[in-house]
C-alpha positions as CSV (number, residue, x, y, z in Angstrom):
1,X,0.0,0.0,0.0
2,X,1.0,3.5,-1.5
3,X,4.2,2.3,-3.0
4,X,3.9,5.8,-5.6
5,X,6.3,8.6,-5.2
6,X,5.3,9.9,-1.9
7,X,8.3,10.0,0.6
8,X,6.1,8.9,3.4
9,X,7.7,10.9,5.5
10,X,5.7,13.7,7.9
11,X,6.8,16.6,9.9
12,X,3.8,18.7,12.1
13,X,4.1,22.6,12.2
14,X,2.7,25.0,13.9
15,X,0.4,26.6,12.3
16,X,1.9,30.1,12.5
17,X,5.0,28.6,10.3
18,X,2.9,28.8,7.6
19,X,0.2,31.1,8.2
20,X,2.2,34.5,10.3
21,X,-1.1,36.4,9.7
22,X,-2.8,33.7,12.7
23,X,-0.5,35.2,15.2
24,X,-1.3,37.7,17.6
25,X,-1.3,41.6,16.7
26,X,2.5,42.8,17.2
27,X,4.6,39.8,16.9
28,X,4.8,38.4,12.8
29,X,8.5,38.4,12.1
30,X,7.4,37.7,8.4
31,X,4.9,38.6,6.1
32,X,3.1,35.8,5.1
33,X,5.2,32.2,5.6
34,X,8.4,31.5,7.3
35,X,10.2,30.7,4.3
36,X,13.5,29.3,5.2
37,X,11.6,26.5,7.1
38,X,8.8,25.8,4.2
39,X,11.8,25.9,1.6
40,X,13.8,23.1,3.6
41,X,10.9,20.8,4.4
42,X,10.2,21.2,0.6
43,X,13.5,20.8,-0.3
44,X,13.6,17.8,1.6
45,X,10.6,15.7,0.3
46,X,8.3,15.8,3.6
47,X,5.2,16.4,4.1
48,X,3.8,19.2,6.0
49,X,1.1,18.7,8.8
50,X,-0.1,22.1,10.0
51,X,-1.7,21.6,13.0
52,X,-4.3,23.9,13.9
53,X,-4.1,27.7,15.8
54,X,-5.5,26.8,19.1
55,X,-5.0,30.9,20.1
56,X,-6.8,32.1,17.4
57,X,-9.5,28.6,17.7
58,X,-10.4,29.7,21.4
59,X,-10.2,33.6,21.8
60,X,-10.1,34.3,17.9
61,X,-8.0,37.0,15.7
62,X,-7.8,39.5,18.7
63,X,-6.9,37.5,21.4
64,X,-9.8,38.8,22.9
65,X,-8.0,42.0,23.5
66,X,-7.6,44.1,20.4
67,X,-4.8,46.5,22.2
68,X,-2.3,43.5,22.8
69,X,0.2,44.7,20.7
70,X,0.1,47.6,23.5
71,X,2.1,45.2,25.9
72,X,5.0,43.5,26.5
73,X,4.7,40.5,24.1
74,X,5.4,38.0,27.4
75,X,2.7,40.1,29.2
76,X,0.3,39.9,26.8
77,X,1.4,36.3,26.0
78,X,0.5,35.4,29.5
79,X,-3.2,36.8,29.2
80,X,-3.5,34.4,26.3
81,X,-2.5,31.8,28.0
82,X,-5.0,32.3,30.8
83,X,-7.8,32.2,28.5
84,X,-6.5,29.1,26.9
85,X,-7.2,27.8,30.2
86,X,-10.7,28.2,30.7
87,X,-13.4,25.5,30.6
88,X,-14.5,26.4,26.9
89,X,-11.1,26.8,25.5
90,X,-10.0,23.4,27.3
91,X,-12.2,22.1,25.8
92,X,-11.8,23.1,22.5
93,X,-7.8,22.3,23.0
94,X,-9.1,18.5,23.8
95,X,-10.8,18.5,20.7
96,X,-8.1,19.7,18.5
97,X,-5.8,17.6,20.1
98,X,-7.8,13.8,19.5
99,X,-7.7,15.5,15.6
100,X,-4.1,15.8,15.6
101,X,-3.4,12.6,17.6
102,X,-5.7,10.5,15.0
103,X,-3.9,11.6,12.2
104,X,-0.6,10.6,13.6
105,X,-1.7,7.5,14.5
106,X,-3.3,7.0,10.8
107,X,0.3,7.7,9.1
108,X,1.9,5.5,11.6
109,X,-0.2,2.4,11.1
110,X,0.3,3.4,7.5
111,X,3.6,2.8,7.4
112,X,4.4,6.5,7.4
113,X,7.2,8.6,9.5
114,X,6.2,10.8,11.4
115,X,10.3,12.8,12.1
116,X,8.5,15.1,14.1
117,X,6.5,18.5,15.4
118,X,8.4,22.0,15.1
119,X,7.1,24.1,17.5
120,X,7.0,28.4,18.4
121,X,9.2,28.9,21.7
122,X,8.0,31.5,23.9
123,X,3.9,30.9,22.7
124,X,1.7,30.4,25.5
125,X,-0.3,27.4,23.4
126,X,2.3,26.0,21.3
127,X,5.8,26.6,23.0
128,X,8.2,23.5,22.9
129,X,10.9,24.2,25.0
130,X,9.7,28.1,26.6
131,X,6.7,29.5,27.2
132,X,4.6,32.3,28.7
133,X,3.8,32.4,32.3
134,X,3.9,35.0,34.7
135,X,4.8,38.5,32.6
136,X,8.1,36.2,31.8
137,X,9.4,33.6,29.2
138,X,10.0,30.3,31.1
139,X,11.4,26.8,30.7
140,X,8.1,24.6,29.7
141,X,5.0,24.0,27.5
142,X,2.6,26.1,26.0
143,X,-1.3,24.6,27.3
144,X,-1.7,22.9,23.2
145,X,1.6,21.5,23.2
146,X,1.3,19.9,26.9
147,X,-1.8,18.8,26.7
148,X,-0.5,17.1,22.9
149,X,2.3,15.2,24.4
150,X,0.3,13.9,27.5
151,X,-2.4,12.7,24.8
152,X,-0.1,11.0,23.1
153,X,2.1,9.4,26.0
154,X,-1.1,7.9,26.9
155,X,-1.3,6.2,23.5
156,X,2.4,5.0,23.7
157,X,3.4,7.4,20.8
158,X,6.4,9.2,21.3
159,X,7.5,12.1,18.6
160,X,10.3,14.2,18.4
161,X,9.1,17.9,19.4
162,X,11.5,21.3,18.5
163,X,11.1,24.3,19.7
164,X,11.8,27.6,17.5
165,X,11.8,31.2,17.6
166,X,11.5,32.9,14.2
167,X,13.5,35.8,15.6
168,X,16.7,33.2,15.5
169,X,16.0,31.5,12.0
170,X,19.8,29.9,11.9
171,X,19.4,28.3,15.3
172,X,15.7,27.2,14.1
173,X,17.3,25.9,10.9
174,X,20.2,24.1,12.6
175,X,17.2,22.3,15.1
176,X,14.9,21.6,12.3
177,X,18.0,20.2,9.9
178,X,18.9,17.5,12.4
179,X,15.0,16.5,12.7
180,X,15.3,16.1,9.1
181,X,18.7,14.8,8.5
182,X,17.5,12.0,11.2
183,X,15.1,10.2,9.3
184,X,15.0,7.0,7.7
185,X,15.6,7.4,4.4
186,X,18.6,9.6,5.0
């Protein structure tokens, strides 16, 4: 089964990577897509998951505060990250989550790779290594990104998450690179 040209090879993005105009009023670093990262995942024959904007899924466009581009980014990250914390949101996060868990489980059974997830760093919902807590940026996960992993360490499934910041694209590069240059058809 699907022995045509497809690499069967998967990498999961968040969704800002592709879409900067999801992001939260005061804090694209491009205008559209971050290139450098679409060009080497292209370059490199994967296939691109984008999971979906649970910021802009919960509170919408605004945030829910249309002069957030008024305060410190961490400060106004934190407020987001509050309100991804409500009953409603949480909820809508669970949702989201079973979505992105089913498809990785389809491409696995399927015979499919999945190398990874790349992550935004400092994002209160989809933070890898740092996130928003507090007025500060902190070791830990953003609320999508935890609550991802702990769904999937329930189900056994174990992928390899990294943590970016747009606003250091050789360091991103260098982090996604090895994620790529680490799978099995290399």
């Amino acid at each position: 089964m699907f022995t045509d040209e497809r690499s069967k090879q998967i990498v999961l993005v968040s969704h800002c990577i592709l879409n900067q105009n999801s992001i939260s009023d005061g804090t694209a670093d491009y205008p559209a897509a971050i290139n450098e990262i679409v060009e080497l995942l292209l370059k490199s024959n994967i296939g691109v998951i984008q999971m979906p904007c649970p910021e802009l899924l919960c509170i919408g466009l605004d945030r829910g505060n249309i002069h957030g581009c008024e305060e410190p980014v961490v400060v106004e990250n934190t407020r987001i990250r509050s309100s991804l914390n409500s009953p409603s949101s949480t909820q809508t996060i669970k949702t989201l989550v079973k979505q992105l868990v089913y498809q990785i489980e389809e491409y696995s059974q399927n015979g499919f790779t999945v190398l990874g997830l790349i992550g935004i760093n400092r994002s209160p919902s989809c933070g890898v290594n740092t996130t928003s807590m507090n007025n500060r940026e902190v070791d830990g996960e953003g609320v999508f990104i935890k609550a991802l992993r702990e769904e999937l360490e329930k189900k056994d499934v174990h992928i390899k998450m990294v943590g970016i910041k747009a606003s250091e694209m050789e360091k991103a590069l260098v982090s996604i690179k090895k994620l790529v240059d680490n799978s099995p058809q290399k």
